[in-house]
C-alpha positions, 0 to 999 in steps of 0.5 A, spaced: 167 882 054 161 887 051 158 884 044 152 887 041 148 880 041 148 874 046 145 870 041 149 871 036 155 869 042 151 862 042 152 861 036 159 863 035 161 860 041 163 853 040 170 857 037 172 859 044 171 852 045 176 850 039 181 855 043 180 850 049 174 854 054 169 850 056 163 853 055 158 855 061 152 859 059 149 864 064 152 861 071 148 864 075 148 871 072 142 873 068 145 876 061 152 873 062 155 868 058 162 864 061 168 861 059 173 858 063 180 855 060 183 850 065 181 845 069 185 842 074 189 849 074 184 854 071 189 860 067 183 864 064 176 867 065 172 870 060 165 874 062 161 877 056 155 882 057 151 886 052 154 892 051 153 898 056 148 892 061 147 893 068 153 887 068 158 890 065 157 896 070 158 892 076 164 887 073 167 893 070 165 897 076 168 891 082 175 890 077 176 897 078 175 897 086 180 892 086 186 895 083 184 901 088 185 896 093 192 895 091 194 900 087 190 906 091 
């Protein structure tokens, strides 16, 4: 996910906690803001990144590298 203010996503994350994600911060990525659902079986994961960021990039970037993989 793209926003145009982290700090904003902070504020506004405890919404994303009423839906069930357990809210992570940074988790070890600078500029990224994580929130997985599920805990003994996880069923989603979200990684939010300031719009057009270097992050965004290289998650967009290894998202596509795998559907090469399978689909290439």
């Amino acid at each position: 996910m793209e926003v145009n203010d982290l700090d904003k996503l902070d504020i506004e994350s405890e919404k994303l906690r009423d839906l069930g994600y357990e809210i992570m911060g940074e988790f070890g990525i600078a500029g990224r803001r994580y929130f997985r659902k599920g805990i003994a079986s996880r069923t989603h994961h979200l990684h939010a990144f300031l719009a057009g960021s270097y992050g965004v990039k290289r998650h967009l970037a290894f998202r596509d590298y795998l559907i090469n993989l399978r689909f290439g």
